[in-house]
PDB file with one MODEL, atoms N, CA, C and O in Angstrom:
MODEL        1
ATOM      1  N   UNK A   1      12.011  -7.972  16.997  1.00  0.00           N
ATOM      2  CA  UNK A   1      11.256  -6.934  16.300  1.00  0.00           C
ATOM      3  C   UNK A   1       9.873  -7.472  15.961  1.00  0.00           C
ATOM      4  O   UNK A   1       9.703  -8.684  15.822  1.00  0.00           O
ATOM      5  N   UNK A   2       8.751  -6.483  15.808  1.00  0.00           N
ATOM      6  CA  UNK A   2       7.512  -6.737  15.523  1.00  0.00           C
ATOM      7  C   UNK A   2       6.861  -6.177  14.599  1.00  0.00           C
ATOM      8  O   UNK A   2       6.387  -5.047  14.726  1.00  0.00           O
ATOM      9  N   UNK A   3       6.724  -7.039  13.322  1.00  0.00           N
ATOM     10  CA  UNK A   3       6.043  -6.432  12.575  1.00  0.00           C
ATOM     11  C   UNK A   3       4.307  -6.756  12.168  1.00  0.00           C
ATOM     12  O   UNK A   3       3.763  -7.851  12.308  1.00  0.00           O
ATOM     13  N   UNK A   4       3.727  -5.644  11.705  1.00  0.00           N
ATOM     14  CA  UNK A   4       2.236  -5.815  11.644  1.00  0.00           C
ATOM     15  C   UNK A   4       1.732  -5.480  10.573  1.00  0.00           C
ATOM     16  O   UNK A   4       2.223  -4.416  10.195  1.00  0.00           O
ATOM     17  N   UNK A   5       0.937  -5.899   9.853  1.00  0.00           N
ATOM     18  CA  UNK A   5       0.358  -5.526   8.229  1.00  0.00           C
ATOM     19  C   UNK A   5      -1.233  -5.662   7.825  1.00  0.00           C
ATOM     20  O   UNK A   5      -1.879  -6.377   8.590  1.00  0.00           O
ATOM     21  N   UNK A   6      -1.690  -5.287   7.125  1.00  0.00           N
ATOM     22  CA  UNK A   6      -2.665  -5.290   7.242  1.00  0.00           C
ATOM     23  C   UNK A   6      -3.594  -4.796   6.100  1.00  0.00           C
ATOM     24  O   UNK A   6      -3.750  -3.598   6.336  1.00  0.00           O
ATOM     25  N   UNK A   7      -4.232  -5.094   5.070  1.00  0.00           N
ATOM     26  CA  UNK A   7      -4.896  -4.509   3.747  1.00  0.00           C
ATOM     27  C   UNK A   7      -5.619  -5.525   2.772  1.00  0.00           C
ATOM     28  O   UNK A   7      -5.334  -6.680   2.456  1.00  0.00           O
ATOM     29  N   UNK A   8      -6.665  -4.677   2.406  1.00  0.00           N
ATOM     30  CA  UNK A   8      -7.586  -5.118   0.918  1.00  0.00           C
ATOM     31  C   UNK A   8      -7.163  -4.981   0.198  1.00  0.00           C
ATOM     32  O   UNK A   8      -6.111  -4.354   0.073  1.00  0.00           O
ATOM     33  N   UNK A   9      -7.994  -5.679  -0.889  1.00  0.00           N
ATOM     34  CA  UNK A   9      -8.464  -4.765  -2.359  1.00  0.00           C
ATOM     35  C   UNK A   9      -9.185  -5.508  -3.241  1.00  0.00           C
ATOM     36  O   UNK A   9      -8.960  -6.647  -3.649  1.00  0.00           O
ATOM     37  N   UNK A  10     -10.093  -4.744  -3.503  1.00  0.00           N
ATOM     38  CA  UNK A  10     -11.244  -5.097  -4.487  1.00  0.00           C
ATOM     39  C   UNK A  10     -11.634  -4.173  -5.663  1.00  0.00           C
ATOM     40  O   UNK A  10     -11.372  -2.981  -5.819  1.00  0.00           O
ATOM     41  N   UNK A  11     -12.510  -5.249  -6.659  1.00  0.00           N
ATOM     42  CA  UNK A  11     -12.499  -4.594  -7.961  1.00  0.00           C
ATOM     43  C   UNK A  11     -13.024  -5.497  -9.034  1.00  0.00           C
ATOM     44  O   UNK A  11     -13.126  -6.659  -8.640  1.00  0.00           O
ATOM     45  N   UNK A  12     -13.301  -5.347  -9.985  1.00  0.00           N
ATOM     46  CA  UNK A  12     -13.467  -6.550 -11.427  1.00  0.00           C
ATOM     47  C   UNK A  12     -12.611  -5.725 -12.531  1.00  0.00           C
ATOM     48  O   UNK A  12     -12.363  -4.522 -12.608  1.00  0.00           O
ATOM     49  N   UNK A  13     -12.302  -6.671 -13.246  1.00  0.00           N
ATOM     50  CA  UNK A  13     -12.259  -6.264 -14.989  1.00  0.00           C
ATOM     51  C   UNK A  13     -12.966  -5.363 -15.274  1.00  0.00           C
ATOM     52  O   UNK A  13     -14.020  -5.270 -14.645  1.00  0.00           O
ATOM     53  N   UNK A  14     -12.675  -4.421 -16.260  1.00  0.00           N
ATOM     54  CA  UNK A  14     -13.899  -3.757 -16.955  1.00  0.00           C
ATOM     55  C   UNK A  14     -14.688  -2.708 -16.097  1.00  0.00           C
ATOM     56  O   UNK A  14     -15.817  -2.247 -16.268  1.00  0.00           O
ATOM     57  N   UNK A  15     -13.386  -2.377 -14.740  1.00  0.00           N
ATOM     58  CA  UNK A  15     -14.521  -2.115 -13.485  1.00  0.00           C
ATOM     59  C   UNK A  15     -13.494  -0.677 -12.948  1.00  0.00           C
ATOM     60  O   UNK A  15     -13.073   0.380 -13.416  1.00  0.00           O
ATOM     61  N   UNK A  16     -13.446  -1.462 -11.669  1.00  0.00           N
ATOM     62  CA  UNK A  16     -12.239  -0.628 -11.024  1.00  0.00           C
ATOM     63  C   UNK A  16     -11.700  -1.169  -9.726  1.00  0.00           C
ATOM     64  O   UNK A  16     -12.251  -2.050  -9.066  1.00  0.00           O
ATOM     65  N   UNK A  17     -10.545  -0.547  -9.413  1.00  0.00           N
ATOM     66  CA  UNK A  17     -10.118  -1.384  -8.217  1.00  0.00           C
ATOM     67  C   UNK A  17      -9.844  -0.698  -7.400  1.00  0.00           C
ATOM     68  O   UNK A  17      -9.533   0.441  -7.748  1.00  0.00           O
ATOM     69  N   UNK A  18      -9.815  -1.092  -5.643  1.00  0.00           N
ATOM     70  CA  UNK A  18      -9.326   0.164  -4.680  1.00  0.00           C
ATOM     71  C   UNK A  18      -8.862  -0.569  -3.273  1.00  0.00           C
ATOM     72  O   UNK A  18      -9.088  -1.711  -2.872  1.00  0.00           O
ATOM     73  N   UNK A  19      -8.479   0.002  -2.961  1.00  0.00           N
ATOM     74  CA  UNK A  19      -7.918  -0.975  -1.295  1.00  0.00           C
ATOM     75  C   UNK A  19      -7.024  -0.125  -0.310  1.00  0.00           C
ATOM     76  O   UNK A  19      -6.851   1.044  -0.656  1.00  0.00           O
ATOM     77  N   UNK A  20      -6.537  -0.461   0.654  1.00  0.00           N
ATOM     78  CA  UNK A  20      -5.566   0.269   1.574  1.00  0.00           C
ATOM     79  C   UNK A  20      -4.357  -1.018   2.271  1.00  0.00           C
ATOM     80  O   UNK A  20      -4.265  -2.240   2.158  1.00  0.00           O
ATOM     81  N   UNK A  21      -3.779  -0.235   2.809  1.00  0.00           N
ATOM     82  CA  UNK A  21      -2.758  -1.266   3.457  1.00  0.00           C
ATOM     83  C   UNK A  21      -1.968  -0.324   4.506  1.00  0.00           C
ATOM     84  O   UNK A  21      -1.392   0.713   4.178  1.00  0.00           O
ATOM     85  N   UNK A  22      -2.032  -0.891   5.940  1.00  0.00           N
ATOM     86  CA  UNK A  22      -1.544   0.090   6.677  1.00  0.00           C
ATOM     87  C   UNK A  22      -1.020  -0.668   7.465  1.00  0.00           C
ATOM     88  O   UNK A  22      -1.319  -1.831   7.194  1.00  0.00           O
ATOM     89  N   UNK A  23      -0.008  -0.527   8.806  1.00  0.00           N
ATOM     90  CA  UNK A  23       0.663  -1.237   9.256  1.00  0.00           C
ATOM     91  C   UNK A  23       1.962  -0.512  10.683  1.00  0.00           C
ATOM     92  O   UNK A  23       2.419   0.615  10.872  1.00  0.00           O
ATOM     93  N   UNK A  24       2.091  -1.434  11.182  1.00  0.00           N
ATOM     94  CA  UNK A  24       3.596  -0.459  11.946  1.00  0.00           C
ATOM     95  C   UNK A  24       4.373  -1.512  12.606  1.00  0.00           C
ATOM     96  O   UNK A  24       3.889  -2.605  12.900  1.00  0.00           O
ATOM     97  N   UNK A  25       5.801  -1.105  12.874  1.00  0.00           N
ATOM     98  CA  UNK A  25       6.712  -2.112  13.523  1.00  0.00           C
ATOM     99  C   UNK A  25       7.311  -1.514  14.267  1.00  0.00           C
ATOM    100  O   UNK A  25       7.489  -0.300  14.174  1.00  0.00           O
ATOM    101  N   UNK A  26       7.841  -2.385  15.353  1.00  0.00           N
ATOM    102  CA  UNK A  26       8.588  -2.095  16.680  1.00  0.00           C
ATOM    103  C   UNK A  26       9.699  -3.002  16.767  1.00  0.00           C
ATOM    104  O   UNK A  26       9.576  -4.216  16.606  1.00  0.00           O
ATOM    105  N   UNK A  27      10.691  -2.471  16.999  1.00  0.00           N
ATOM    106  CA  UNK A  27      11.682  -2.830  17.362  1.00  0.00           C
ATOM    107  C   UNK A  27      13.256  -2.628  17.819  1.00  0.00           C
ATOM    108  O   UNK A  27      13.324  -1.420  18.043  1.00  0.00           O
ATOM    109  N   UNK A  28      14.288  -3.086  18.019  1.00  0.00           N
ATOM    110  CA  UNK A  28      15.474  -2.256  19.112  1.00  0.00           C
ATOM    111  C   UNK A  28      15.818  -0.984  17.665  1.00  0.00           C
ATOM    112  O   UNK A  28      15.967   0.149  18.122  1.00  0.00           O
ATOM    113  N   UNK A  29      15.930  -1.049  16.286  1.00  0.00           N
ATOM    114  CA  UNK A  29      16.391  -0.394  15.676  1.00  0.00           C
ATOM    115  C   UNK A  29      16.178   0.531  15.021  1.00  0.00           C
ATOM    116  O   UNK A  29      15.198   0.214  14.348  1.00  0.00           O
ATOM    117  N   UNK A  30      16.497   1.601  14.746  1.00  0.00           N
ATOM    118  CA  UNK A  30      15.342   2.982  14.021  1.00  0.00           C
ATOM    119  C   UNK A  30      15.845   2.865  12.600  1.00  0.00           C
ATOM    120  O   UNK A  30      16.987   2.564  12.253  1.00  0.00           O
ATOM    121  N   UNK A  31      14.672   3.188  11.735  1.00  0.00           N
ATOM    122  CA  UNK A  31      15.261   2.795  10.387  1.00  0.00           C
ATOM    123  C   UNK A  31      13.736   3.761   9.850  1.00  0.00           C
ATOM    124  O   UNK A  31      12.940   4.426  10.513  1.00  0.00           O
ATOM    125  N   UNK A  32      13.813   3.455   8.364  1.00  0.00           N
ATOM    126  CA  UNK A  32      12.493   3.763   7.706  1.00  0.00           C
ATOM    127  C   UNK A  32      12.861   3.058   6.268  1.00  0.00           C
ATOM    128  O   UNK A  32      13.899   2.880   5.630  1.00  0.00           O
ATOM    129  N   UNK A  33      10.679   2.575   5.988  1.00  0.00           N
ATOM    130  CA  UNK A  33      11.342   2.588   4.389  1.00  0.00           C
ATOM    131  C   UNK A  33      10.173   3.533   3.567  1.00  0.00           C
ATOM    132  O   UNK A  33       9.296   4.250   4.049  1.00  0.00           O
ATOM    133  N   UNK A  34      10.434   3.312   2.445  1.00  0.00           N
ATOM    134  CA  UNK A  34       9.405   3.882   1.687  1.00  0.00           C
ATOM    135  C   UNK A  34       8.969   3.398   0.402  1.00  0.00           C
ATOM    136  O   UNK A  34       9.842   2.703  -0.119  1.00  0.00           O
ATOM    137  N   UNK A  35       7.725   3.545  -0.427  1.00  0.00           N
ATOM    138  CA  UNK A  35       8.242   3.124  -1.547  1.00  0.00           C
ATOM    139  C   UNK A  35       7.222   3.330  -2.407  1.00  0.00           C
ATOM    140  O   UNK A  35       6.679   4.376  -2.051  1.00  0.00           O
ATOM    141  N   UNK A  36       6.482   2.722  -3.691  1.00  0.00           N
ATOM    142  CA  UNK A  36       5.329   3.401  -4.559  1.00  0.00           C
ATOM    143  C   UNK A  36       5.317   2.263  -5.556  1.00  0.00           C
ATOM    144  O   UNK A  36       6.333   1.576  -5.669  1.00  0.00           O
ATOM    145  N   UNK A  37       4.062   1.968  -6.412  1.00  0.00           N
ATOM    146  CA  UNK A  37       3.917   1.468  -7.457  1.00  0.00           C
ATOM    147  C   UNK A  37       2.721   1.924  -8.249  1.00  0.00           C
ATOM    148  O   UNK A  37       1.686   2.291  -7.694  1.00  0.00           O
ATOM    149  N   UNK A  38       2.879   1.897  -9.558  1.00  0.00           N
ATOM    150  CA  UNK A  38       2.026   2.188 -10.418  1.00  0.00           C
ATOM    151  C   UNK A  38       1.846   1.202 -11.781  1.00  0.00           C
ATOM    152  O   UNK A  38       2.680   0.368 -12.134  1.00  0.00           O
ATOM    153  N   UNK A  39       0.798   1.437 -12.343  1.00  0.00           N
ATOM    154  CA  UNK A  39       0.795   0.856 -13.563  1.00  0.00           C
ATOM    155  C   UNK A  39      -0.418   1.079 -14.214  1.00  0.00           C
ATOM    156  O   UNK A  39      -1.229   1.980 -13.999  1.00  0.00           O
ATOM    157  N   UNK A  40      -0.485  -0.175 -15.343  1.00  0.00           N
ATOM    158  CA  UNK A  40      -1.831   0.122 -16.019  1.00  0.00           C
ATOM    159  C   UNK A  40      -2.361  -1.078 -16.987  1.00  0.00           C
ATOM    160  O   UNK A  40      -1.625  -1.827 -17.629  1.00  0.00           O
ATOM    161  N   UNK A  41      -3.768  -1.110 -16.963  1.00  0.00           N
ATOM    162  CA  UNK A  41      -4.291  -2.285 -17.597  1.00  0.00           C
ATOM    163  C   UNK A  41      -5.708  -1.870 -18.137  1.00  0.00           C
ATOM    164  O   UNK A  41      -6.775  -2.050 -17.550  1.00  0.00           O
ATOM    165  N   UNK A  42      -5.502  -1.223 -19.492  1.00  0.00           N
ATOM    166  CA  UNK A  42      -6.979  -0.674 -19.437  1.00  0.00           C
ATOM    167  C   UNK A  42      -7.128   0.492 -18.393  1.00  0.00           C
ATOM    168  O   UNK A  42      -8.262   0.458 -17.914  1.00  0.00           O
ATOM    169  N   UNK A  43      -6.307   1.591 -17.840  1.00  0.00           N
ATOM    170  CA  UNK A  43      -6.372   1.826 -16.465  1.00  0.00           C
ATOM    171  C   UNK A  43      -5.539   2.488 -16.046  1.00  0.00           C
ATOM    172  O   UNK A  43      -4.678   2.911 -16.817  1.00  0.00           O
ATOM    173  N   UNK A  44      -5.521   2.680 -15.221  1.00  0.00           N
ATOM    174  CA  UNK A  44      -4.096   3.067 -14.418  1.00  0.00           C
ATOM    175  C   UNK A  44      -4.500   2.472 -12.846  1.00  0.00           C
ATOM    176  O   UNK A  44      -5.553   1.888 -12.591  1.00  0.00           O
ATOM    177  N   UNK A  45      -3.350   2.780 -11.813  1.00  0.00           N
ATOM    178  CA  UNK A  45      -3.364   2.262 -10.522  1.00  0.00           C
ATOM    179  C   UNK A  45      -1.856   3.105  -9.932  1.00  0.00           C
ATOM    180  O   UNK A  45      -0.923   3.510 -10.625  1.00  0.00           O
ATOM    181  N   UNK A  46      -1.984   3.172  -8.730  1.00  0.00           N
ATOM    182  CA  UNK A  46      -0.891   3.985  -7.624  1.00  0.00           C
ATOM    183  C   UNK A  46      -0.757   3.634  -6.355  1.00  0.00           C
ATOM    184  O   UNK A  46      -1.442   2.816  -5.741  1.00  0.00           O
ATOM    185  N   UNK A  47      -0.130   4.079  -6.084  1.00  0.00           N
ATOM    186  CA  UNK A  47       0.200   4.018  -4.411  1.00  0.00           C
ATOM    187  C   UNK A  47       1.518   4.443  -3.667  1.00  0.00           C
ATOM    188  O   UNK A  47       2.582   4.795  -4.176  1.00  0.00           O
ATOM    189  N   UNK A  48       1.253   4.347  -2.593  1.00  0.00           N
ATOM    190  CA  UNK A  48       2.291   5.056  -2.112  1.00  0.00           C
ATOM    191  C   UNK A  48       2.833   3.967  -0.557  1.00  0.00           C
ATOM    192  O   UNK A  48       2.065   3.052  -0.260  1.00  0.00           O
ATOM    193  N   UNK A  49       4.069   4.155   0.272  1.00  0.00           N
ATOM    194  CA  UNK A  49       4.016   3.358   1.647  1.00  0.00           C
ATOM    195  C   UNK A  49       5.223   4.334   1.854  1.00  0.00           C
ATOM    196  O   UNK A  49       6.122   4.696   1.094  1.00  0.00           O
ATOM    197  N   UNK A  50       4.951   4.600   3.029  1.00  0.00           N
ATOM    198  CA  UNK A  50       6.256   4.722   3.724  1.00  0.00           C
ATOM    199  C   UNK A  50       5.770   4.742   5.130  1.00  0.00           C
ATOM    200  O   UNK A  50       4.576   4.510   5.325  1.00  0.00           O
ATOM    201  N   UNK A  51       6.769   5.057   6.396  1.00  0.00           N
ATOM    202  CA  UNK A  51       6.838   4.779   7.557  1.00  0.00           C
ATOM    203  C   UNK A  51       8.100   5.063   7.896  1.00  0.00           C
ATOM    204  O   UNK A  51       8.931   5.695   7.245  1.00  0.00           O
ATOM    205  N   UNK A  52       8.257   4.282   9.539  1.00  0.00           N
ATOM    206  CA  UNK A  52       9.787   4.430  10.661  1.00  0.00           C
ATOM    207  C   UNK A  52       9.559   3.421  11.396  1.00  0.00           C
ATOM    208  O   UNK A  52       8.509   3.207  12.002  1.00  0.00           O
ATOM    209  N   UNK A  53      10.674   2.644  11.381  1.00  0.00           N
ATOM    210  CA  UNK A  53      10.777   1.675  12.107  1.00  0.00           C
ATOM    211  C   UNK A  53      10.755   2.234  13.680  1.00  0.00           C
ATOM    212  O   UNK A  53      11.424   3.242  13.906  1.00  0.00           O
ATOM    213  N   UNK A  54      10.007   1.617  14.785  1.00  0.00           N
ATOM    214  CA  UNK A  54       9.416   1.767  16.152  1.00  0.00           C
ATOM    215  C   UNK A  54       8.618   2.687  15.809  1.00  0.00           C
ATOM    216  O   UNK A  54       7.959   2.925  16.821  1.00  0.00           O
ATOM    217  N   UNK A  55       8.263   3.388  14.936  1.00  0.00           N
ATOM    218  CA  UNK A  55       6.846   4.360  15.198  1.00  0.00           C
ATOM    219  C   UNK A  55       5.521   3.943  14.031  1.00  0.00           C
ATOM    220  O   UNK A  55       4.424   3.780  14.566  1.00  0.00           O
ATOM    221  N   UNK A  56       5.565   3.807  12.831  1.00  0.00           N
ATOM    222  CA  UNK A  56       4.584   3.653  12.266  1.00  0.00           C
ATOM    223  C   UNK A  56       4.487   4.077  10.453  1.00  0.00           C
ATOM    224  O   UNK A  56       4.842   5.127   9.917  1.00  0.00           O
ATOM    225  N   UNK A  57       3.915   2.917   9.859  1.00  0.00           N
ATOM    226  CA  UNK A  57       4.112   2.647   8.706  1.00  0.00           C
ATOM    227  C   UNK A  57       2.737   2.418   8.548  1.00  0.00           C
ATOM    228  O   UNK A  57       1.979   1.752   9.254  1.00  0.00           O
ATOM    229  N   UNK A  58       2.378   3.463   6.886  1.00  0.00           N
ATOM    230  CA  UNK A  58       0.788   3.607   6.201  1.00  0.00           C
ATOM    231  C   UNK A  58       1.415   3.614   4.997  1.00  0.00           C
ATOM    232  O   UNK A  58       2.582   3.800   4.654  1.00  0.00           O
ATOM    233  N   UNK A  59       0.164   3.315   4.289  1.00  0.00           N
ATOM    234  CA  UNK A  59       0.107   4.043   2.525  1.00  0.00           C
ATOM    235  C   UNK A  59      -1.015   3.488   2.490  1.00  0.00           C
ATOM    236  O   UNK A  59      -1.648   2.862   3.341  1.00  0.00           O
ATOM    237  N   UNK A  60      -1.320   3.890   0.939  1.00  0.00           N
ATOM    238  CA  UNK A  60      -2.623   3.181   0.294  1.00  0.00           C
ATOM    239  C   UNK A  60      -2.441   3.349  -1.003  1.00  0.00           C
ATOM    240  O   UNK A  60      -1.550   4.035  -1.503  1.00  0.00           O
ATOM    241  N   UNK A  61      -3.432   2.616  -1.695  1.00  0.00           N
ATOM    242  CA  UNK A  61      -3.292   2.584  -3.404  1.00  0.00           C
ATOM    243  C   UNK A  61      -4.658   2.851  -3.329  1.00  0.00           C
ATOM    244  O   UNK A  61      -5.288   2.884  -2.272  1.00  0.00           O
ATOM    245  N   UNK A  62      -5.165   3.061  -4.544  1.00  0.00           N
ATOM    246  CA  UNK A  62      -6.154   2.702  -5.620  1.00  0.00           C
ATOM    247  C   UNK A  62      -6.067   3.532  -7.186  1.00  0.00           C
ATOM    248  O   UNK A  62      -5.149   4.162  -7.712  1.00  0.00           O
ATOM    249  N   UNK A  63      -7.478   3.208  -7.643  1.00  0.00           N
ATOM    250  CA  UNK A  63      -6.903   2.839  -9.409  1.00  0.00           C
ATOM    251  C   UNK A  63      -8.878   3.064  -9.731  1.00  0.00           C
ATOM    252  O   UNK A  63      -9.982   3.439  -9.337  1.00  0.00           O
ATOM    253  N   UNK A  64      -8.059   2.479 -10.725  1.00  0.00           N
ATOM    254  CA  UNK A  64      -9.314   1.856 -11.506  1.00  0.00           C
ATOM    255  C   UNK A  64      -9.002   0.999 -13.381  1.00  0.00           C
ATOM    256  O   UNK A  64      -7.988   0.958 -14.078  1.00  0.00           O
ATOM    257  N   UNK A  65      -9.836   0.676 -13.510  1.00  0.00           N
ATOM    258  CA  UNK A  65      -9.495  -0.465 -14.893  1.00  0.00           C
ATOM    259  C   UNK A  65     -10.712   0.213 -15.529  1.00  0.00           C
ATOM    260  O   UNK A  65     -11.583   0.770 -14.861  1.00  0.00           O
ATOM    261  N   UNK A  66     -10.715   0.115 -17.092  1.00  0.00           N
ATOM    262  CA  UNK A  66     -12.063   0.114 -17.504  1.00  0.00           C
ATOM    263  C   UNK A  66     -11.571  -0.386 -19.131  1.00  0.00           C
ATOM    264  O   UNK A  66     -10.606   0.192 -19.630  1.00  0.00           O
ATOM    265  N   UNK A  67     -12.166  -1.299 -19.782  1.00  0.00           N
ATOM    266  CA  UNK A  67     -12.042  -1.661 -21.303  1.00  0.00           C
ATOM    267  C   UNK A  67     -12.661  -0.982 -22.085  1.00  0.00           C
ATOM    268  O   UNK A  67     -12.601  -1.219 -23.291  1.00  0.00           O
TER     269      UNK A  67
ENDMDL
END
């Protein structure tokens, strides 16, 4: 199986933050995943991923911070 990945992210304190992450895998088995995170610091932040195994896996986050 082959997997591939790929993503930023940039930002400061006091600022904000943003990035992507995208990606895909190949291999004998079909599957998928998915999944999300959030939080907060001064802020909030999100994201999202999902995909299928042999066809193709994206998401992206961003946010921002501010004190």
């Amino acid at each position: 199986m082959y997997v591939w990945m790929d993503g930023w992210m940039d930002g400061w304190m006091d600022g904000w933050m943003d990035g992507w992450m995208d990606g895909w895998m190949d291999g004998w088995m079909d599957g998928w995943m998915d999944g999300w995170m959030d939080g907060w610091m001064d802020g909030w932040m999100d994201g999202w991923m999902d995909g299928w195994m042999n066809e193709w896996m994206d998401g992206w986050m961003d946010g921002w911070m501010d004190g």
